[in-house]
C-alpha positions in Angstrom: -188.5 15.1 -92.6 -186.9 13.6 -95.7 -184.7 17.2 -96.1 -183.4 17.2 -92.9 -182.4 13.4 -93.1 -180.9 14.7 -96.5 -178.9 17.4 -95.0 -177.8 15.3 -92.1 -176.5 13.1 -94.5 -174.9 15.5 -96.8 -173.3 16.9 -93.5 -171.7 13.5 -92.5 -170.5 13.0 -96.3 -169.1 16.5 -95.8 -167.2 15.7 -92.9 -165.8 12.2 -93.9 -164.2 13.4 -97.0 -162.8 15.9 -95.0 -161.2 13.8 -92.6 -160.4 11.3 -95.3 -158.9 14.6 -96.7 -156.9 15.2 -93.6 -155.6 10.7 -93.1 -154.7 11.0 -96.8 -152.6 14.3 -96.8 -151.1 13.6 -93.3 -150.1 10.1 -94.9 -148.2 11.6 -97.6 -146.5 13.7 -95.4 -144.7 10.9 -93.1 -144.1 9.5 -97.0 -142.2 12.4 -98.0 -140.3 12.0 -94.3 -139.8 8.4 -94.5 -138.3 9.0 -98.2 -135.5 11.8 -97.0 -134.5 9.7 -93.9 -134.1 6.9 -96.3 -132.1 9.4 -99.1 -130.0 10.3 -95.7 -129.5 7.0 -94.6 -128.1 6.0 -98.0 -125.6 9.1 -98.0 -124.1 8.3 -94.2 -123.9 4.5 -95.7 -122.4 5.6 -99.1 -120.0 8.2 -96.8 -119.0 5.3 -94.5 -118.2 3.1 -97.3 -116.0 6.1 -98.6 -114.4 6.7 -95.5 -113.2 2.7 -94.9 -111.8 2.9 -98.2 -110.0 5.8 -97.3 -109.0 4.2 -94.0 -107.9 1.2 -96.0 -105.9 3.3 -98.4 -104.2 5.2 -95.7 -103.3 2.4 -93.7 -101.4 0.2 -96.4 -98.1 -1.1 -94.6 -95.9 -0.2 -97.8 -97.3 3.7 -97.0 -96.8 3.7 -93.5 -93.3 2.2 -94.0 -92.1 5.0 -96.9 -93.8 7.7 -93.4 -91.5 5.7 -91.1 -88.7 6.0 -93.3 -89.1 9.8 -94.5 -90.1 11.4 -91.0 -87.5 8.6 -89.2 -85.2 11.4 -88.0 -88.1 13.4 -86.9 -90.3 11.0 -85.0 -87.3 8.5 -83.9 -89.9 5.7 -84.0 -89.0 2.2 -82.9 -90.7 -0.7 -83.5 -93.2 -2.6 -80.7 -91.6 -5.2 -78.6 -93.6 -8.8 -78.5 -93.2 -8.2 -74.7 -95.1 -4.7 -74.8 -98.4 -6.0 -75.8 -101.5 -7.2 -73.1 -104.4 -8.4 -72.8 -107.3 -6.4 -72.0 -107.4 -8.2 -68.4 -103.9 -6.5 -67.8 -104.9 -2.9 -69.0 -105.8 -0.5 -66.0 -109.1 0.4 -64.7 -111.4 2.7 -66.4 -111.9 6.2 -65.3 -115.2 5.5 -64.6 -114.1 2.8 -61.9 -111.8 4.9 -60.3 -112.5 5.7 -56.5 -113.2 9.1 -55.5 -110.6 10.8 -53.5 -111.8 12.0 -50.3 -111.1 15.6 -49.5 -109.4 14.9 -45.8 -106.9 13.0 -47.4 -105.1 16.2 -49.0 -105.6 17.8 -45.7 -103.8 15.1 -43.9 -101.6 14.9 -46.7 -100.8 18.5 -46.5 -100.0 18.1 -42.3 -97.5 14.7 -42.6 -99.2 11.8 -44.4 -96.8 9.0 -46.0 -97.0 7.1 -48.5 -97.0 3.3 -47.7 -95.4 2.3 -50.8 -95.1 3.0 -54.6 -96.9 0.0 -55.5 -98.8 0.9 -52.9 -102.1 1.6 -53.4 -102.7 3.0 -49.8 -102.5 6.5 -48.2 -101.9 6.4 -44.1 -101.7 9.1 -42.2 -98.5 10.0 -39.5 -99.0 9.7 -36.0 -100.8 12.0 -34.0 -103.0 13.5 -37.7 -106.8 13.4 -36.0 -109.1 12.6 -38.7 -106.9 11.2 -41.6 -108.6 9.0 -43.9 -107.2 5.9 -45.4 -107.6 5.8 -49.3 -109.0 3.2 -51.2 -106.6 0.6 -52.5 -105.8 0.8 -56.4 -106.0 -2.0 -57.8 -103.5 -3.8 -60.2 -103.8 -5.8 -63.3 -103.8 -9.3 -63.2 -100.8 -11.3 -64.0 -100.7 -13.2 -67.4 -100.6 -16.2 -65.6 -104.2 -16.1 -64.1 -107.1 -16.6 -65.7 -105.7 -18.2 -68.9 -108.4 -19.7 -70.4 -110.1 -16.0 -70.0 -106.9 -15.0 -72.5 -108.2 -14.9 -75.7 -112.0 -13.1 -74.8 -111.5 -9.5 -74.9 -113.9 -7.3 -72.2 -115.0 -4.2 -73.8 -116.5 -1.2 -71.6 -116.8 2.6 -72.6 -114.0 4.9 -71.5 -115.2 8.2 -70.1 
């Protein structure tokens, strides 16, 4: 009895180093991964860092003035108006916001529709047209005036 509790033992011994074995290697496996995605982390931070520099250098107002003045004849730049910048509440809808044009509207544009108006923002269809669709409104920004003490938050939304 004593040699088969012996070799029951020596079995279980056997099998726990193995999978002690097996922990220990698959452990210093995910060390050597963690250590490369930390080596590439550190070269996309050290390429970002070189890349705002870059951006800073290329950006300086005296360089951008000697472009303006050397390509001047070429580009015929001019210089922004105070009254051409908005706010972000002003700026038009994004593309993902747009309505979906509906397919019997270029059909009853193609047999008479009118426009209503160039500000308009709706499609109607001419007399006697069966099954002309009237578009969606599209709508406009919203005057400066509005919504002032929104002014000086910016929205920010993904363009697609």
């Amino acid at each position: 009895m004593l040699k088969t509790f012996d070799l029951v033992l020596i079995g279980v011994m056997t099998a726990t180093a193995a999978v002690t074995y097996t922990i220990k290697h698959r452990a210093e496996l995910k060390l050597e991964e963690v250590h490369r995605l930390e080596a590439e982390i550190k070269l996309e931070e050290d390429t970002i860092d070189l890349l705002k520099a870059d951006w800073a250098l290329q950006s300086q107002p005296n360089r951008l003035e000697r472009l303006v003045k050397a390509y001047e004849g070429e580009l015929q730049l001019q210089p922004t108006d105070s009254t051409a910048l908005v706010h972000a509440k002003e700026l038009p809808m994004l593309k993902s916001e747009v309505p979906v044009p509906d397919v019997t509207e270029a059909k009853a544009g193609a047999k008479g529709a009118t426009v209503a108006s160039a500000k308009g923002a709706t499609v109607t269809s001419a007399k006697g047209v069966p099954g002309a669709v009237k578009a969606q409104p599209v709508p406009m920004p919203a005057p400066r005036g509005e919504a002032a003490d929104d002014a000086d938050q910016i929205e920010t939304g993904s363009v697609e």
